[in-house]
N, C-alpha and C positions, 0 to 999 in steps of 0.2 A: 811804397806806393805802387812799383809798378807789379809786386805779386797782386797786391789786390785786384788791381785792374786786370788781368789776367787771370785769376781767379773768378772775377764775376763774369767774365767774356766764356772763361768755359762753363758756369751755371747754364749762362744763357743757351750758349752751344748745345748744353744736355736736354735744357727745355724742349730746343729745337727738335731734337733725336727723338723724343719721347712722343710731341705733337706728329712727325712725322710718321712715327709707329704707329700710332690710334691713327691716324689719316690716311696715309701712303695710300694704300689700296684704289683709294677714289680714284687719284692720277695714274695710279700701278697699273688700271683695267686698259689705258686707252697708251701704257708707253710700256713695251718687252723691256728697257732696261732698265728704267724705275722699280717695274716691279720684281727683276730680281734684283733690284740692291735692297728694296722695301722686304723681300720675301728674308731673304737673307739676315738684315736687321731684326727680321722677327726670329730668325732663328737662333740667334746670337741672345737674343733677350729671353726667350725660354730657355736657353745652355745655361746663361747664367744663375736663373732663376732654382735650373733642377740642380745644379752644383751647388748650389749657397756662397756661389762669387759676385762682387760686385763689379760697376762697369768700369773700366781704365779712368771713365772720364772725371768718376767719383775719386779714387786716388790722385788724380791728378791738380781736381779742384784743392783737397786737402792738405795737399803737399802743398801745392804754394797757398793757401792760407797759412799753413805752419810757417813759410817763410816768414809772411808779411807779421803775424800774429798767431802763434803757437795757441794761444788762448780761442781763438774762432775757430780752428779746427776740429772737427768731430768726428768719433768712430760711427760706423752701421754704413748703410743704407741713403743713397740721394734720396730716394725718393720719398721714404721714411724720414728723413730730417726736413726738408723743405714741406711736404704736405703738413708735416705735425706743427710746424711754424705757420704757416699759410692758413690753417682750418683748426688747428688745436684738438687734433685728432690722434688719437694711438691707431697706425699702420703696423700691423706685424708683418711678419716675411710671408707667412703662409697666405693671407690676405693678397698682399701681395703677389704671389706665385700666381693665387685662383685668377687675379685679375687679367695677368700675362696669360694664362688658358684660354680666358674667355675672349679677350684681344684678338690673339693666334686664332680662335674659332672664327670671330666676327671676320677676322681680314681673308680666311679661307673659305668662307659663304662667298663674300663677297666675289672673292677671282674664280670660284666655281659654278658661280651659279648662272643660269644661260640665258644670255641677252636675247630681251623681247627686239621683234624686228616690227 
């Protein structure tokens, strides 16, 4: 029981990561060390993405799933397994990748671009 619960506390933790990535920036423009830990996250998530590695936190969820239940375990991709649960969607990795692009773009408009006074 208690892999489970710790396995869904780092789902949740991974959610958090992800909503942080697509958001960060907002809070990142008005605080220097938000937005380098948010800049950084982003860079981590494109590394991953150009390597075809997944994130720690993805091995980590699996691994204690396999504790609690070797059966709920799953190879690939978090974000590929929960969307495709969630929406009943095929996500490919490449898919994927372009999204992390456009992310990375949106969140470097954002810290670039010059505040109206």
């Amino acid at each position: 029981m208690l892999y489970r619960v710790l396995a869904d506390a780092v789902v949740f933790v991974h959610f958090l990561w992800i909503i942080f990535l697509i958001f960060g920036a907002f809070a990142g423009t008005r605080n220097k060390a938000l937005k380098i830990f948010h800049i950084s996250g982003l860079v981590f998530a494109i590394t991953i993405q150009i390597f075809d590695w997944y994130c720690p936190l993805t091995y980590l969820e699996v691994w204690l799933r396999s504790k609690y239940e070797p059966a709920l375990s799953y190879p690939g991709s978090f974000i590929i397994h929960y969307v495709e649960k969630a929406v009943y969607i095929e996500l490919s990795r490449r898919l994927i990748f372009i999204l992390t692009i456009f992310l990375c773009g949106f969140n470097a408009w954002m810290y670039l671009r010059k505040k109206k006074q």
